[in-house]
C-alpha positions in Angstrom: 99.1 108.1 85.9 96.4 105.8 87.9 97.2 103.1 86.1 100.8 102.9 86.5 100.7 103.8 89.8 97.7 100.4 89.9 101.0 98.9 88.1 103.4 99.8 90.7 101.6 98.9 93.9 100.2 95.4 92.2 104.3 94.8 91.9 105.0 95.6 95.3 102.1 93.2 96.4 103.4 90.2 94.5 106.8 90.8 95.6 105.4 90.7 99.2 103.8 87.5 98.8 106.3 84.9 98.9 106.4 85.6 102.8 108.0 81.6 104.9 105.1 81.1 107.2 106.3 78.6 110.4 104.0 76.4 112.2 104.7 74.1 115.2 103.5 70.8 115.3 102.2 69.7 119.0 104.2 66.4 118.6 107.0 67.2 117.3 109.5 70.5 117.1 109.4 70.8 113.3 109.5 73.6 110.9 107.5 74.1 107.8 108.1 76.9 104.7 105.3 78.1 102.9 106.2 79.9 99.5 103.8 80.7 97.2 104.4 78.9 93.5 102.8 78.5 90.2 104.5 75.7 89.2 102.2 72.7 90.1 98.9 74.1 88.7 100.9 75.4 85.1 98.5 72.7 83.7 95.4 74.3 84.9 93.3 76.7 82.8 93.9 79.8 84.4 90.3 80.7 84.5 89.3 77.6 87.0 92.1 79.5 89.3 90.9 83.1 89.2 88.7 85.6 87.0 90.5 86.7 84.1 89.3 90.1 83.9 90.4 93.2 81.5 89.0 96.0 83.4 87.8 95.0 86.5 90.5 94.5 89.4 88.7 93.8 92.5 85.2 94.1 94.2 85.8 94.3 98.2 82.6 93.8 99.7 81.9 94.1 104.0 79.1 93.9 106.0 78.8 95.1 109.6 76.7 94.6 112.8 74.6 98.2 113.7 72.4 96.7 115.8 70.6 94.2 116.9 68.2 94.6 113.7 70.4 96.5 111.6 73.2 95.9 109.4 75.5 98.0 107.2 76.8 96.8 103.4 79.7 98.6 102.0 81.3 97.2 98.3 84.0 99.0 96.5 84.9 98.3 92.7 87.8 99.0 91.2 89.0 99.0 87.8 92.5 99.0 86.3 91.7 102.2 83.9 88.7 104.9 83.5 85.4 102.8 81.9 82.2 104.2 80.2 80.2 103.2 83.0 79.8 100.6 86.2 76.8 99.1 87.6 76.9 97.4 90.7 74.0 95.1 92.3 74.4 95.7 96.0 72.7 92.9 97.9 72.3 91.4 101.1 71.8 87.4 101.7 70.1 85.6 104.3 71.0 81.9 105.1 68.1 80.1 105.1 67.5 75.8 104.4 71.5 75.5 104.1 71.0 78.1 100.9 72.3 82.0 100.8 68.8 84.0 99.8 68.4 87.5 98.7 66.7 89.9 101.4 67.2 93.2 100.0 69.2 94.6 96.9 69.7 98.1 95.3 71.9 99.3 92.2 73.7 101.7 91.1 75.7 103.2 88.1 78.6 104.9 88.0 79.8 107.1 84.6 83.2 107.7 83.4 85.1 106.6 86.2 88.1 104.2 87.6 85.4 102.7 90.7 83.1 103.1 92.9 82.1 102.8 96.2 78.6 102.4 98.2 77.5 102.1 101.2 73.8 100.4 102.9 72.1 100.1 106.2 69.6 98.1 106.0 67.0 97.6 109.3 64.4 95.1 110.4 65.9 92.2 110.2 65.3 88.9 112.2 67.9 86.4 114.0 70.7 85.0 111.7 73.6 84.9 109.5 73.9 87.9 106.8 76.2 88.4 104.1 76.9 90.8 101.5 77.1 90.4 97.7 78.2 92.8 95.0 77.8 92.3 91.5 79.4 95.1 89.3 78.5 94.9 85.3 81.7 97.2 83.7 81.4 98.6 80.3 84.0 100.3 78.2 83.7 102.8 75.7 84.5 100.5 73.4 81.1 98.3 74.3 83.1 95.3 75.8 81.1 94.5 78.8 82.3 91.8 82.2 81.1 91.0 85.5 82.6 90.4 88.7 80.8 89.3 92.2 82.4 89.8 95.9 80.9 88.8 99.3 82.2 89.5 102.3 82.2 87.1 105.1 79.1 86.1 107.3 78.0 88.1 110.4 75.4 86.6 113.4 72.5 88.7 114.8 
């Protein structure tokens, strides 16, 4: 039942997309149409677009300001079907010398489930931008094993 009902609302998302977007140019009164297409990139190899993944559907990561120490990291996995088990790598970065570096990290496994969802705080920390990451590692009963990584945008303290 889940996964028609993943079927059904993934349908009713794509025929939402092809929304005409408008934007006015300060010189002149034009009027432009965006509408989303495949066409022009039917030579590319679908994986340089987006993951091609047989389990895993999304990982939606967010991070949030507590405080001004303290952040919170939330990431939610979700899979298309039930799976033997999902581990997800719940980390949060530090930009540091124009590179994202790792400041804390925790995992957790999941068993027999469609997704999962965790939440961190995590305390102490100095000035500067923060992100969060989430790697989930997805097994099915089978043994057939992929990986998926989110981040959520960057936040100030």
């Amino acid at each position: 039942m889940r996964k028609y009902l993943a079927i059904l609302l993934s349908c009713i998302m794509l025929a939402g997309q092809s929304v005409p977007i408008f934007a006015e140019n300060m010189s002149k009164n034009e009027t432009y149409e965006m509408v989303e297409t495949d066409e022009i990139f039917s030579g590319w190899i679908e994986s340089e677009i987006s993951p091609s993944t047989l389990h895993v559907s999304d990982i939606i990561t967010s991070i949030v300001k507590l405080g001004s120490d303290k952040v919170g990291i939330r990431a939610e996995t979700v899979c298309i079907d039930t799976v033997k088990s999902i581990t997800v790598t719940y980390t949060l970065q530090k930009y540091v010398n124009n590179k994202w570096t790792n400041v804390a990290s925790k995992k957790a496994t999941a068993y027999d489930t469609y997704g999962t969802t965790k939440s961190y705080t995590i305390s102490g920390l100095g000035a500067g931008s923060y992100r969060a990451k989430a790697s989930a590692l997805v097994t099915d009963y089978s043994g057939y094993s992929e990986t998926l990584t989110g981040y959520s945008s960057s936040i100030r303290l």
